[in-house]
Structure formats: C-alpha cells, structure tokens
C-alpha positions as CSV (number, residue, x, y, z in Angstrom):
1,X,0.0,0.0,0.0
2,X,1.3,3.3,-1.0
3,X,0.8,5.5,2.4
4,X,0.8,8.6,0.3
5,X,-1.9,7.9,-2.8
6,X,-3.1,11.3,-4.0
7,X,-5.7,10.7,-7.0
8,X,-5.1,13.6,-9.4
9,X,-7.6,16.3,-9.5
10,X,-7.6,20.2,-8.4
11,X,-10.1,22.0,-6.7
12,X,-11.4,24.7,-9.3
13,X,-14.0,27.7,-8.6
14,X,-16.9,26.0,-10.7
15,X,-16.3,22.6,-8.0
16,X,-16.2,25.3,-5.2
17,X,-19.5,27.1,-6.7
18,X,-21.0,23.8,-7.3
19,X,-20.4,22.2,-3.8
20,X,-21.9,25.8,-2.2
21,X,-25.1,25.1,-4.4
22,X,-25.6,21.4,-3.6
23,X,-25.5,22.0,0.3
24,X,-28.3,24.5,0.1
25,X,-30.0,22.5,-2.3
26,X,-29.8,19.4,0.3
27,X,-31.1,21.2,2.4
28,X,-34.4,21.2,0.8
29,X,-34.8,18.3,-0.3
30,X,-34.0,16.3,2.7
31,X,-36.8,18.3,4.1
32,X,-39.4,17.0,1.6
33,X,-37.8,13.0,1.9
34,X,-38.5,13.2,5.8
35,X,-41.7,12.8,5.1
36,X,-41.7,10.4,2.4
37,X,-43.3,7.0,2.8
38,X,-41.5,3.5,2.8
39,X,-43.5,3.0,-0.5
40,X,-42.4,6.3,-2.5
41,X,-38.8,6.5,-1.1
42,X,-39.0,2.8,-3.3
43,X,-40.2,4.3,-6.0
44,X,-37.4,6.8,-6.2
45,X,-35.2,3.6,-6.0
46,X,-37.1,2.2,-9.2
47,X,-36.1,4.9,-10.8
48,X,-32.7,5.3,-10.1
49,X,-32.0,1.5,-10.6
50,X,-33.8,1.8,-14.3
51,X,-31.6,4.8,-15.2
52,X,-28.4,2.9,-13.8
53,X,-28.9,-0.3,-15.6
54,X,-30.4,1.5,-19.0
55,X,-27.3,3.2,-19.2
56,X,-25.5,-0.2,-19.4
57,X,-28.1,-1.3,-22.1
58,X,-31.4,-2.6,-20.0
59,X,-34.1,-2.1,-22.3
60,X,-36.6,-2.5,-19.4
61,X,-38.9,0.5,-18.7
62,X,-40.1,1.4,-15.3
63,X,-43.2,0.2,-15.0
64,X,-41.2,-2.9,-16.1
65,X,-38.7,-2.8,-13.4
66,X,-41.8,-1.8,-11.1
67,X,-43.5,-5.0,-12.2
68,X,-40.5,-7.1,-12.2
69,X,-39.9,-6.0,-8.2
70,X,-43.9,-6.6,-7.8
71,X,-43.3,-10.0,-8.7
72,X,-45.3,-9.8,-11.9
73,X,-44.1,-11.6,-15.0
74,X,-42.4,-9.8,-17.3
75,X,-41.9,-10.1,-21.2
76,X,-37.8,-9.3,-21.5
77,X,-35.0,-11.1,-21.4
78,X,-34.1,-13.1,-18.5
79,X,-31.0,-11.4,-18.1
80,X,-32.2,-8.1,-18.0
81,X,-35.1,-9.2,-15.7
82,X,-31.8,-10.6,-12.9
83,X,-29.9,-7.7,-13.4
84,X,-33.2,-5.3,-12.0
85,X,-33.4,-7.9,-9.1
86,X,-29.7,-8.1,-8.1
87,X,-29.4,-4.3,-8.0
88,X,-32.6,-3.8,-6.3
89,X,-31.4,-5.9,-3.6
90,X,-27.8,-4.6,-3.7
91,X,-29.4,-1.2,-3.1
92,X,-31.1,-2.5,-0.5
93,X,-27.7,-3.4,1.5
94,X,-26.5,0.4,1.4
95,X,-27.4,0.6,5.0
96,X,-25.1,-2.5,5.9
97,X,-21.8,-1.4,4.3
98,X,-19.4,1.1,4.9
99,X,-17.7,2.7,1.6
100,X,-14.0,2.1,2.9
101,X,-14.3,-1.6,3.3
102,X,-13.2,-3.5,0.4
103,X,-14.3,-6.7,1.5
104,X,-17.9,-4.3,1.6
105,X,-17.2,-3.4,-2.3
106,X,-16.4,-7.4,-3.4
107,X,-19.8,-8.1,-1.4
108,X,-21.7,-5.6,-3.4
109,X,-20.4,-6.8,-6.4
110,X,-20.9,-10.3,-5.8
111,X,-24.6,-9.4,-5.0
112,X,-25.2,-6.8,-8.0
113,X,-24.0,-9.8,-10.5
114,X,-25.3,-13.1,-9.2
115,X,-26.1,-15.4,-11.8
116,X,-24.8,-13.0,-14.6
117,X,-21.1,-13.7,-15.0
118,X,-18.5,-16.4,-13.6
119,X,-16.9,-15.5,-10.5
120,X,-18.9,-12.2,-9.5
121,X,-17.3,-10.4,-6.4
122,X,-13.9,-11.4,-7.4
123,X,-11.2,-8.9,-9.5
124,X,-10.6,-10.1,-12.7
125,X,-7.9,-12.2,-13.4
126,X,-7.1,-10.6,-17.2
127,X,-6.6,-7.4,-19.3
128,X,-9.7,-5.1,-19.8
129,X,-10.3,-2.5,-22.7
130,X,-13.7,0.3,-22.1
131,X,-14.9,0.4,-26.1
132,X,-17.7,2.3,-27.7
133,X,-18.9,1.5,-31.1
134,X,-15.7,-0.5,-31.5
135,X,-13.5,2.0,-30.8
136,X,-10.9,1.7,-27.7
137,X,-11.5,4.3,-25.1
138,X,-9.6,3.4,-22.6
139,X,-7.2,0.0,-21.4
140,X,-7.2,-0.5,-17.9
141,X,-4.5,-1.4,-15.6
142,X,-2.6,-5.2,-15.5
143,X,-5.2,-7.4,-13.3
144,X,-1.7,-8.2,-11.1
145,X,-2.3,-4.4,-10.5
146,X,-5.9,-4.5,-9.0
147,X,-5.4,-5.2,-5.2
148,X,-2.6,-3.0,-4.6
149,X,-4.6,-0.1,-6.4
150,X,-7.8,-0.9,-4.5
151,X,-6.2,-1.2,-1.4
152,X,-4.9,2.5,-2.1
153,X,-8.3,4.0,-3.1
154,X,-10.0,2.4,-0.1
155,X,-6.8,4.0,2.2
156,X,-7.5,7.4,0.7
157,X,-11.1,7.7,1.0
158,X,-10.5,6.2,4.5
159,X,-8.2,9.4,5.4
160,X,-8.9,11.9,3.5
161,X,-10.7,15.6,4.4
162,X,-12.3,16.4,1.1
163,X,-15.7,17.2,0.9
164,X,-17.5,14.5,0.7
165,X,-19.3,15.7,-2.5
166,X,-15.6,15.7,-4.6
167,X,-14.0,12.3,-2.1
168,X,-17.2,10.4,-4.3
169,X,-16.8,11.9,-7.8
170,X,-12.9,11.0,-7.2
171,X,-13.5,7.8,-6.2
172,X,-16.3,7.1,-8.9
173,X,-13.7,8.1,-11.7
174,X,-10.7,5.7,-10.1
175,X,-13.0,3.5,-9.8
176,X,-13.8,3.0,-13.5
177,X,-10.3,3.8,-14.7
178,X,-8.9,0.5,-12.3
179,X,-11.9,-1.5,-13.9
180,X,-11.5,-3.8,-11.4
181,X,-14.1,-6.7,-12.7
182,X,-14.4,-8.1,-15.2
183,X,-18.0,-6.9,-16.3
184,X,-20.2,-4.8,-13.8
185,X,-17.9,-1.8,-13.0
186,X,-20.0,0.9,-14.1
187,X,-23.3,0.7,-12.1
188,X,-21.3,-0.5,-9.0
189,X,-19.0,2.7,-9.4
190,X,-22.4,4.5,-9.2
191,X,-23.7,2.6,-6.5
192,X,-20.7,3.5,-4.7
193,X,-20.9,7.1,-5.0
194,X,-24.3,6.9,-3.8
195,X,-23.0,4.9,-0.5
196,X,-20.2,7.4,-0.4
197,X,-22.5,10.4,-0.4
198,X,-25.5,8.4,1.8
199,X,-23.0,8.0,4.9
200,X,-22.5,11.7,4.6
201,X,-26.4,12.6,4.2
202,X,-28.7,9.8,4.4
203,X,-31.3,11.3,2.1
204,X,-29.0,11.1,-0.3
205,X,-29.8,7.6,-0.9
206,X,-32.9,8.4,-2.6
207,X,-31.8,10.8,-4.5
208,X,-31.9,9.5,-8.6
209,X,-28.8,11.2,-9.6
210,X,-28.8,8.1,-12.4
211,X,-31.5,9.5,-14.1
212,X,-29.4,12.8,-15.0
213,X,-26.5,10.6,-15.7
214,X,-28.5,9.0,-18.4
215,X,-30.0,11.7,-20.0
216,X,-25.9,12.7,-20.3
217,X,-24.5,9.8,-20.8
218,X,-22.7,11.7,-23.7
219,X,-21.2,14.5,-21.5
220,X,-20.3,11.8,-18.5
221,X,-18.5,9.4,-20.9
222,X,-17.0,11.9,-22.3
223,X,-15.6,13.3,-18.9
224,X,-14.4,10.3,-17.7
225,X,-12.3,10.3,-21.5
226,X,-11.2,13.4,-20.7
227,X,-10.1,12.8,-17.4
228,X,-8.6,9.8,-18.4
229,X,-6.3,11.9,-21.2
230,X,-5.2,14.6,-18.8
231,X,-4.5,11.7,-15.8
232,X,-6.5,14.6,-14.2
233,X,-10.2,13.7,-12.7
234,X,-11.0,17.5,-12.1
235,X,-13.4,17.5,-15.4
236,X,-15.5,14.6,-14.3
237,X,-15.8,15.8,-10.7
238,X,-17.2,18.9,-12.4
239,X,-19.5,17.1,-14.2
240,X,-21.0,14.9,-11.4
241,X,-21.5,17.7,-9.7
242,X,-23.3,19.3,-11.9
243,X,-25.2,16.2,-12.2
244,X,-26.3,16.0,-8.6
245,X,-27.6,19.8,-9.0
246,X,-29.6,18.8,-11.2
247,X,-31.0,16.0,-9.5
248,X,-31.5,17.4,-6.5
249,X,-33.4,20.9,-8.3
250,X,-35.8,18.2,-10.3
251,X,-36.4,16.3,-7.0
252,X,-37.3,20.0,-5.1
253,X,-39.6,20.8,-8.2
254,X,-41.8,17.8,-8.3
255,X,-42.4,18.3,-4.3
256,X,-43.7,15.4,-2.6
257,X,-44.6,12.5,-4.6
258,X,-48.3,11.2,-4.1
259,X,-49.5,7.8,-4.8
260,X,-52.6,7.5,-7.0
261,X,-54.3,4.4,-7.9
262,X,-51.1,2.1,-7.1
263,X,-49.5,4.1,-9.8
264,X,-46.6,6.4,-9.3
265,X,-47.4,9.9,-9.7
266,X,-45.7,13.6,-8.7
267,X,-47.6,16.8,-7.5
268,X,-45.8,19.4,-9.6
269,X,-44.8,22.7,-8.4
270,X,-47.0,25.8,-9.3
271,X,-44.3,28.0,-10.4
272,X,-42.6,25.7,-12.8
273,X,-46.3,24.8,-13.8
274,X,-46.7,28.4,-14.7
275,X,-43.7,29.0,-16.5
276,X,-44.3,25.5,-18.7
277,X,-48.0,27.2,-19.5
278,X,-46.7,30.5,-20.3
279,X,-44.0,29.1,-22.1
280,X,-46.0,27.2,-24.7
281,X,-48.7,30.1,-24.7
282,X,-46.1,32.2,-26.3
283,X,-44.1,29.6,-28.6
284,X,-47.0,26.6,-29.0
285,X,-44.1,24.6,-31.6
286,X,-41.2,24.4,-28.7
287,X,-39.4,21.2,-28.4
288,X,-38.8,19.5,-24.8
289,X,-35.1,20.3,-25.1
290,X,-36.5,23.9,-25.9
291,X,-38.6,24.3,-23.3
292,X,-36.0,22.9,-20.4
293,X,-33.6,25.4,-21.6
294,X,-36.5,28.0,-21.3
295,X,-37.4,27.4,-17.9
296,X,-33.5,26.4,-16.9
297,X,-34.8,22.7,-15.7
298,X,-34.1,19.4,-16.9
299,X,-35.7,17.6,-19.8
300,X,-36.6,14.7,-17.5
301,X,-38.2,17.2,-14.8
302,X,-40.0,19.4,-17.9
303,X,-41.5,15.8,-19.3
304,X,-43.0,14.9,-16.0
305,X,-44.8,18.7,-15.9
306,X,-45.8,17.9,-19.0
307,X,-47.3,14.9,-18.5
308,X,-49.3,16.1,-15.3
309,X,-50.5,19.2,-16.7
310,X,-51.7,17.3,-19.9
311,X,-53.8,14.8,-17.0
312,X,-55.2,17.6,-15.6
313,X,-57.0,18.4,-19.0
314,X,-54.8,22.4,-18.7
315,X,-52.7,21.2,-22.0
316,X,-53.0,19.4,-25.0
317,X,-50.8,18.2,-28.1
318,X,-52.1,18.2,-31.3
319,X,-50.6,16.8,-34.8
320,X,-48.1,14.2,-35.7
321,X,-45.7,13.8,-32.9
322,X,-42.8,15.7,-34.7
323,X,-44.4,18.5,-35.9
324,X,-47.5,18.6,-33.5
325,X,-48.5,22.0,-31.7
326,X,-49.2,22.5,-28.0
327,X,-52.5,23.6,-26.9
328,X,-53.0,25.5,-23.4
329,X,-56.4,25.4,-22.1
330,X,-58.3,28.1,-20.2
331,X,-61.1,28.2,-18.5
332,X,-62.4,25.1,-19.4
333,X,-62.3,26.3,-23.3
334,X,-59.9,24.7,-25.7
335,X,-58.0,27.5,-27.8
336,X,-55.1,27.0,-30.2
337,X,-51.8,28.6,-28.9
C-alpha cells in the first residue's frame, strides 16, 4: 500500500461554486424526503435503478422494473429481468456497508451480478479495454495491478478531508479507470458514489442522480475520456457535480410524490407549472429540449410537468408527434396557442 496515494484532481472555482449550491439545495430536499413513505422513497429507487442499468443497455422500462420487483411476470429477457433484481437488492444493502471496506465493495459486487457472469465479487484475473462503437477508449490497468490499487483508493477515502461531495466523484472516476471486474464496474461505481454520499447525508440515498446521468451519458463518458487523457479527474468531478444539482433541483420541483391508484405519480410545483404554461402560450411549436432550456430545468423534470399538466386536462398536443403543436387550455375552453 502506497501511504501517500493522491488521486489527481484540483479544486477549481466551478467545483467550489457547485459544492456551495448542492449544500443548500440538500437542504431542501432532505426536508421534503423526511416525510416520504416506505413506499415512494421505493419508488425513487425504481427509478434510479432503471436509469443505472439502461445506461449499461437494459431495455426494461419502469413500469417494467416496477412489475418485475412486484413479482409480476415480465416479457424481456431473462438477463435483464436478474440484473433489476440483483441491483434492487444490492441497493437495499447500502445501509449495511461502509464505503472504505473492500471486503464491503467485493460483497456488493458479488450481489449486484449473481447469476450474470462467472466469479462475480472477485477482480478479474485478465486485461480489460472500455470500447464504444468499437472503438478503444480506454485500457485498464494489469489485473496483477488491482489489489494493490484498490487497497490504495480504499486507504484514501478512509483518510482523506475532502468534501464528501468531490471524495465520491474522485472515487467514482478511479473507480472506472482500475476496472477492477471483469463486467459490472459501471453501475457498481455508481452505487458506490451513492453509498459514499449516503454516509455523509442519508437522504442522499434516494436521491436518482442516475437519471441525469443517463440523460448525459454523452457528457459523462466523455468526462471520464477526458479525465482519463489529462490523468487529471478535475473535469468529471465537475460534471457529477453538476449532475447532482440537477437532480437534487428536479427532485425540489416535483415536491412530494403522491401515490394514485397504485400508480406512481408527482404533485408538480405551481411555479414551474406556470412558467411551462406561459412558455407554450407564447411559442406553441417548442421542443422539450426547448422548453427545459427555457425554464432552466431538466428535460426529464419538464417531461413529467408535462405529462401532469396534460392529466389535468390544462394542456394538450395536437398533430403528428414531430411536428404537432401544444395547446394551453383556459377556462375550461380549448384555444389554439
């Protein structure tokens, strides 16, 4: 073990900015998840396990995953319908490990890929290359390598004084540049942050950070390339942290969830209501991408407003579904925009 492992990465004014923002955005949002229910603090799980496993290819949608956890049968493929179980119950076990233990992290693994690969919770015993489309992005360290760099990660996030918010970004990047299984390492690097972060506040183990990372997938793969070139993490902590901004703002904005008919469901915020209506009012042929930027919200966040307001008969789309219109309704009276 090297005593004095330092993982590359400055501390820049956007990471400073960024970790200001998040604490006072915590703050509100662990308010609304005291009160949450055993039932919707599972639903936020759903939703952050779908994200986390789409991103590595799950075509399973949530009211699959929902079903799948409900013990309902499923049409998919009986891999993808084991990997939504195994991380369900991996995320379960968050309360039960501690983030420095690495005998915690093989545990995890072993759980998160039961019965989907030979030998899960061990490091892999040859070489690994990350490609995309064929193309190499990145060749990981000699598998003789993995247990001395492991031990050193684990050492440094035992001792170090970093924020907590940039000690799990760094680790999350290490973490996929050692690639220390053989298949698996991406949504356990996720699952790790999330542990990481949840012994620091445990609200934040509800919070579906995945979701943002998988609307992004193009930014966050391209930070950890980045980081990766520069043997400099500093870019990728930026981007997770921008990531859990997000998250946390979408999860303030939607309030608390309610639960209607068995369904899940969100009671939206008024204001961001408002500005979707007057938006549309005023540009009836705006895009979702469009109207996000508009309002400065997420896509995700701007789809679920949309989807509520459109339930509570005060918005309407018309024409095909690429060049439709919106239609705002007033008063009871339909009215083109």
């Amino acid at each position: 073990m090297n005593p004095g492992y330092q993982p590359p990465f400055r501390i820049t004014a956007n990471i400073l900015n960024a970790v200001a923002e998040i604490g006072e955005l915590l703050g509100r949002w662990s308010a609304s998840q005291g009160a949450l229910s055993p039932q919707l603090r599972r639903e936020n799980r759903i939703r952050t396990i779908q994200a986390s496993l789409a991103i590595e290819h799950n075509r399973l949608s949530l009211e699959q995953v929902t079903a799948v956890l409900d013990g309902k049968r499923v049409l998919g493929l009986p891999r993808e319908i084991q990997e939504v179980r195994n991380a369900f119950a991996a995320y379960e076990q968050l309360p039960y490990w501690q983030a420095n233990n690495g005998e915690h992290l093989l545990a995890a693994h072993a759980l998160l890929m039961q019965s989907l690969m030979d030998h899960p919770g061990q490091w892999r015993s040859g070489g690994v290359g990350i490609f995309r489309e064929q193309r190499l992005l990145h060749m990981a360290p000699p598998a003789n390598q993995i247990p001395r760099l492991m031990r050193d990660l684990m050492a440094w996030l035992t001792d170090t004084d970093i924020h907590p918010l940039i000690a799990s970004c760094v680790f999350h990047y290490k973490f996929e540049f050692i690639h220390p299984f053989s298949d698996g390492n991406g949504r356990l690097g996720r699952l790790w942050q999330t542990l990481i972060l949840s012994q620091w506040r445990p609200a934040m183990a509800y919070l579906p950070v995945e979701s943002v990372i998988r609307e992004q997938q193009e930014a966050y793969y391209r930070a950890l390339g980045e980081a990766d070139r520069a043997s400099d993490c500093t870019v990728f902590i930026e981007v997770m942290l921008q990531a859990l901004s997000e998250a946390l703002r979408a999860g303030i904005e939607t309030t608390l969830p309610t639960a209607v008919s068995g369904q899940m469901a969100v009671k939206l915020s008024g204001k961001t209501e408002q500005a979707i209506l007057q938006a549309l009012r005023q540009s009836p042929d705006m895009t979702i991408p469009q109207l996000a930027a508009q309002i400065g919200s997420s896509t995700r966040t701007v789809e679920r407003h949309l989807h509520k307001l459109q339930q509570q008969g005060l918005l309407k789309r018309t024409g095909p579904k690429k060049t439709g219109r919106w239609q705002v309704i007033d008063n009871d009276k339909e009215g083109n925009v």
